[in-house]
C-alpha positions as CSV (number, residue, x, y, z in Angstrom):
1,X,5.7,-16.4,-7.2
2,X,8.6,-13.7,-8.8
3,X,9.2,-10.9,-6.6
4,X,11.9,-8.1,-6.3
5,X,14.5,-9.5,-3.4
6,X,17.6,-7.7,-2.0
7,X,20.7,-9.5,-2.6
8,X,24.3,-9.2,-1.4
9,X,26.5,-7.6,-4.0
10,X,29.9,-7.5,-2.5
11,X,31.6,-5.6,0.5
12,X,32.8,-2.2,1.0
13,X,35.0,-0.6,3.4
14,X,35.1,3.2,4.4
15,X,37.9,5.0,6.7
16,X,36.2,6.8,9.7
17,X,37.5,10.5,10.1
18,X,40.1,10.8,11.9
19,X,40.4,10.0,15.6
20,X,37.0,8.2,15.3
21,X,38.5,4.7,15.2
22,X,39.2,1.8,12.6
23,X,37.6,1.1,9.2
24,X,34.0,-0.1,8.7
25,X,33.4,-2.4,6.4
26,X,29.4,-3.0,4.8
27,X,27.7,-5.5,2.8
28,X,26.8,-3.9,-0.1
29,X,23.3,-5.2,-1.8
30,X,21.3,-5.1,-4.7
31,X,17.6,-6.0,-6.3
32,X,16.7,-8.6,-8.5
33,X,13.6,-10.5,-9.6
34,X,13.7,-13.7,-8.1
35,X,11.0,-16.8,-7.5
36,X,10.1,-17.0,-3.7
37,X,9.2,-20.3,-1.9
38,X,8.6,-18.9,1.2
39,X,7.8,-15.8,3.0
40,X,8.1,-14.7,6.5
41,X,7.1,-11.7,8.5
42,X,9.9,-10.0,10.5
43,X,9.9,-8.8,14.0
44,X,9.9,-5.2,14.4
45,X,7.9,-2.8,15.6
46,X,4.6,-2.6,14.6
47,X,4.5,1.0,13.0
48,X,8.2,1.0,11.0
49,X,8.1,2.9,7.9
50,X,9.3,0.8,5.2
51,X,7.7,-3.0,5.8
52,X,9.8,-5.9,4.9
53,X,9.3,-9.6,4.5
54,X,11.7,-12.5,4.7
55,X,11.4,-14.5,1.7
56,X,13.2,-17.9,0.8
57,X,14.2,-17.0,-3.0
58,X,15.7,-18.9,-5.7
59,X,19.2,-17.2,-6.8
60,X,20.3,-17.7,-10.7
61,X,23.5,-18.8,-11.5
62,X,24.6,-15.7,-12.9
63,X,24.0,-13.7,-9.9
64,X,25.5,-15.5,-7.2
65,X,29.1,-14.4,-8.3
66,X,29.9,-11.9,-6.0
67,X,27.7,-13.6,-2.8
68,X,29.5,-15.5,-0.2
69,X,29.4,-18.8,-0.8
70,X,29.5,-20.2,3.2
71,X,27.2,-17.9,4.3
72,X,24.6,-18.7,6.7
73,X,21.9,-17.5,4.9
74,X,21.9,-20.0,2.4
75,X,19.0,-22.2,3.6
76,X,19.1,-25.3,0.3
77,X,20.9,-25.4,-2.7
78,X,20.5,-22.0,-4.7
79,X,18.1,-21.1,-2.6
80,X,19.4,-18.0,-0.1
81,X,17.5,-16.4,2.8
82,X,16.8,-12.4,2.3
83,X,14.2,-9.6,2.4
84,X,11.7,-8.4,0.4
85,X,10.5,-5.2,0.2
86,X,6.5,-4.4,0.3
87,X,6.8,-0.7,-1.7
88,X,8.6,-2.3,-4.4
89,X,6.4,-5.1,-4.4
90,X,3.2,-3.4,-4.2
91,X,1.0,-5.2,-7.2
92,X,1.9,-8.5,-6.3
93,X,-1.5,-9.9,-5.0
94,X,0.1,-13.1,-3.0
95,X,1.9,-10.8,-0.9
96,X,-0.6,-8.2,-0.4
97,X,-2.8,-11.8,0.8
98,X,0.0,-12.6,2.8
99,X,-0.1,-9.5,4.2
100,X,-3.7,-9.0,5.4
101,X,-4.6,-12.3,6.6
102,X,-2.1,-12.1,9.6
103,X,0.2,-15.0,9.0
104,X,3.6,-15.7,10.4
105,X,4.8,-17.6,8.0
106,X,3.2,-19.1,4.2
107,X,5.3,-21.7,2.2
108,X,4.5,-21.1,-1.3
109,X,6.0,-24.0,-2.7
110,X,3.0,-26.6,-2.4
111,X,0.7,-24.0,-4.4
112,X,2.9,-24.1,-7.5
């Protein structure tokens, strides 16, 4: 199953106004399509605005560049731990499945 997955693009850093301490520094992300082995639903509360899964997603070689390569996150080889959001995923049937039937977690690599 392909679905639109957020991945990490890189970091940032930004200087607080001054007084207001030290520099933050933020992981930067972006969107690609990607194939998903494995979804997971994420514990929040039950009425957040945007919903978001955590999916198991094969990353191509050409966008793993700027991602960290000892990361925790990465859970196999090219394959990388991240979310997925359900607006920008919304005519994807398996999720919208996944979504109704109440599941904690669906491995989508047997149906393949």
């Amino acid at each position: 199953m392909r679905l639109w997955v957020e991945i990490p693009d890189g970091t940032c850093s930004a200087p607080r106004r001054r007084g207001a301490g030290g520099t933050i520094f933020y992981e930067r992300t972006r969107e690609i399509d990607a194939t998903v082995f494995r979804i997971a639903r994420i514990a929040t509360v039950k009425r957040q605005l945007i919903t978001a899964v955590e999916v198991d997603a094969f990353i191509p070689e050409m966008h793993r560049g700027r991602m960290p390569k000892v990361d925790p996150r990465w859970v196999a080889p090219g394959v990388f731990r991240t979310k997925a959001y359900v607006y920008r995923n919304q005519k994807s049937r398996e999720l919208a499945q996944f979504m109704d039937s109440g599941e904690l977690v669906r491995n989508l690599e047997d149906q393949e």
